[in-house]
N, C-alpha and C positions, 0 to 999 in steps of 0.2 A: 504494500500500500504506500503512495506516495503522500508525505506530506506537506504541508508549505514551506515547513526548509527543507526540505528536500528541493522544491521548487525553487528556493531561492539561493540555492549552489546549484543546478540546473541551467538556471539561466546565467549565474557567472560564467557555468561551461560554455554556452552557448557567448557569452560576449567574449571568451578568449578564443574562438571560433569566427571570430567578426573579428576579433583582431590578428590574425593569421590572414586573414585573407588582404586586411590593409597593407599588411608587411609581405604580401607577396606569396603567402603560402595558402594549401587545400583548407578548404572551412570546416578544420573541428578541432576540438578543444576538451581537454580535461580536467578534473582534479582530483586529487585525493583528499578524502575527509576524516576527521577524529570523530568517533562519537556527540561529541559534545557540540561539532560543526566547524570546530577549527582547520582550516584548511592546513595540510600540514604539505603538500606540493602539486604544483601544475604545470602543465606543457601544452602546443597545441602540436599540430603536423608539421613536419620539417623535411618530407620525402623528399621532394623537389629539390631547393634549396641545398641539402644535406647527399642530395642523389645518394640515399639510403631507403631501398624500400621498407622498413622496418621502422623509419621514425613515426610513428603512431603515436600518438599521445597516450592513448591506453598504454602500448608497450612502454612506452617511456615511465609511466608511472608503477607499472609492475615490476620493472628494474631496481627504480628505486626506490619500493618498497620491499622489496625480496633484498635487496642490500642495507635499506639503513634500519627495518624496522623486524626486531622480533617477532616469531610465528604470533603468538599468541596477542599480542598488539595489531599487525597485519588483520589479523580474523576479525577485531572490532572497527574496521574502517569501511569506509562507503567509497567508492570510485563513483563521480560524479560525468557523467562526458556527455556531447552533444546530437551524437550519436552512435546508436547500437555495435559493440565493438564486431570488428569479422572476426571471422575462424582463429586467425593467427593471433590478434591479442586474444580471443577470450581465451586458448588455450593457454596463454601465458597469465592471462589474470589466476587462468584457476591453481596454476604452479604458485604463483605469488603468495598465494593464501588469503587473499584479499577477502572480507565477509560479503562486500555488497558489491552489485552492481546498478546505478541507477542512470537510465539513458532517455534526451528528450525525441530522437524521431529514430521511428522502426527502421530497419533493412529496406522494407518494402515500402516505407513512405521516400528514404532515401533513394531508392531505385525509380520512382515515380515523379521525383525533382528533378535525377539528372540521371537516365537511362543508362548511358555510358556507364554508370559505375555499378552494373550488372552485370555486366559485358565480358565476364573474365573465359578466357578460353578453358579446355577442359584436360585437367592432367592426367596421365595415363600413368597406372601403376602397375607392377609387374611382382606376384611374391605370394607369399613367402618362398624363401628357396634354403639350401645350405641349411636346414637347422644345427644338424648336429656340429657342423664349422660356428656358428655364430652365435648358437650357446653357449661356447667358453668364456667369450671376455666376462658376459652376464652374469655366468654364474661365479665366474671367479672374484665378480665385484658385490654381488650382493649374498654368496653363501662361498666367503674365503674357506677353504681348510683351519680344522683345528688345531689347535699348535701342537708340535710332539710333544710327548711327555719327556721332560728332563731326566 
């Protein structure tokens, strides 16, 4: 349920999204939030500019909160943005550990603004292959051997 502040760090996202586009960059904007509403960091899109397809402002804020802030800090925070993150940040929001997500326009309302940005071609994947080759690093990193006995 959204509620008026929520709305009203929503529409900050939304004016750092106005000002990305002054300065030259894509129209979206984020922030991160404390429980209590204190913005604690924001960014907007820098892909262009940065010719980094990755600068996303979601991702930006998942970086650094998965860098400066404790799990259990992370989990009571709100990501505030202007719009619904894609595939690639939400996957990284959900690594960050971030508790919330709150976003002002859908995928599909964004898609119905500016078509082009549905437009993505389609990747072709090929797999699983090699298991038992590519098992090993796996398992030797998340179930190492026991140490010998002395």
């Amino acid at each position: 349920m959204i509620t008026p502040a929520d709305e009203a760090l929503l529409r900050r996202a939304v004016a750092l999204a106005a000002r990305a586009v002054e300065a030259g960059d894509a129209p979206y904007g984020s922030l991160l939030a404390s429980p209590d509403g204190t913005v604690l960091a924001e960014a907007h899109n820098t892909v262009r500019r940065d010719r980094d397809i990755t600068a996303h402002p979601e991702l930006k804020l998942a970086r650094w909160a998965a860098r400066e802030l404790e799990p259990a800090e992370a989990a009571r925070t709100a990501l505030y943005t202007s719009c619904q993150p894609c595939g690639m940040c939400a996957g990284a929001l959900v690594r960050s550990g971030l508790g919330r997500v709150v976003f002002a326009l859908a995928t599909e309302q964004l898609v119905e603004l500016n078509p082009a940005s549905g437009d993505w071609p389609v990747l072709v994947q090929d797999g699983p292959a090699l298991f038992d080759e590519a098992r090993v690093p796996i398992e030797s990193y998340y179930r190492p051997a026991p140490p010998s006995p002395a």
